[in-house]
N, C-alpha and C positions, 0 to 999 in steps of 0.2 A: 048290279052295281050297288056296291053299299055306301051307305054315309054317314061321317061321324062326325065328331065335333073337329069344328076347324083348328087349325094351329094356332097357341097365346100370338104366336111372333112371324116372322116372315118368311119361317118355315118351321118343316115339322122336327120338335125333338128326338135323339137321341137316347136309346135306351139309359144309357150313362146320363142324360141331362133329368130323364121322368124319373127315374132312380134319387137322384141328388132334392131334387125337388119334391120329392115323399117323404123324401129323410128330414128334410128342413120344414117339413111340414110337420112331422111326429115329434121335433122338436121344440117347438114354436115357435123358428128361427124365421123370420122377413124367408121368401121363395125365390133373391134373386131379384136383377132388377124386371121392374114392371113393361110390358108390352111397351110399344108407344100408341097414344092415345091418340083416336082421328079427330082433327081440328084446325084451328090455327096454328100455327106455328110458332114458335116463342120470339119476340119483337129481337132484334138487333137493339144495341146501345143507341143512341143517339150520337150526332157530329158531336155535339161538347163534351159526351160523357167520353167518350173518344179519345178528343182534341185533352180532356183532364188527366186521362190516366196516359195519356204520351207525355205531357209534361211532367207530371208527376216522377215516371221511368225519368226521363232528364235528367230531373233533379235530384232523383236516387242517385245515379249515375255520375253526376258533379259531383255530389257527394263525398262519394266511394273514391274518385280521384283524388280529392282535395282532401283527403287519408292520406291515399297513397304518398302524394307529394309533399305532407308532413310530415312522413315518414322516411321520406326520401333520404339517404345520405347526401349532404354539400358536394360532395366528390361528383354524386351522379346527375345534379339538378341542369348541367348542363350539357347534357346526352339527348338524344332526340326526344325517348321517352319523357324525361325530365323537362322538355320543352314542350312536349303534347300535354302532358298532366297539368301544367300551367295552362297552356291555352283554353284545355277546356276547364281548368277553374276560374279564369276569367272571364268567361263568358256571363252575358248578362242572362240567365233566363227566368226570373220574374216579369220582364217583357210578356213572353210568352207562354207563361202560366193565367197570366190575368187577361189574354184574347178571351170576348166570349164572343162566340159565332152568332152572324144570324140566322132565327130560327126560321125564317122564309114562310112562304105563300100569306103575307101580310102580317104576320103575326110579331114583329120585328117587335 
């Protein structure tokens, strides 16, 4: 039984992948993304940074209607859509961009 060096990844390449990867090696092109590395694992966002980029989308999102329904023709502003596009431009949500959560186990 012989033994060789083990595989970069979580299995073995491909003639066509050791091929590509010699090529970009003779190149001095980057080989490709990198293995993954044993360790920790990369942290999750936090609830706020979360809870920021959900409101953040929101208020893209109010936005981009509050476009729409100034672009709206008078003829259509009172069609359903024309009623949704209002609704959600009136919506307050500076409310709930400025929630900040709390950070829990004392640290409030």
């Amino acid at each position: 039984m012989t033994t060789g060096r083990k595989p970069p990844g979580p299995a073995a390449m491909s003639g066509a992948e050791r091929q590509a990867r010699h090529r970009a090696r003779l190149a001095g092109l980057p080989a490709g993304p990198e293995p993954p590395q044993p360790g920790r694992p990369p942290r999750a966002p936090s609830r706020q940074a979360r809870w920021d980029a959900g409101a953040a989308v929101l208020l893209a999102v109010q936005a981009a209607c509050a476009a729409w329904l100034d672009a709206l023709p008078d003829a259509l502003r009172d069609t359903p859509a024309g009623e949704a596009l209002q609704a959600v431009a009136d919506l307050d949500l500076d409310e709930i961009a400025a929630i900040r959560l709390p950070r829990g186990y004392g640290r409030d």
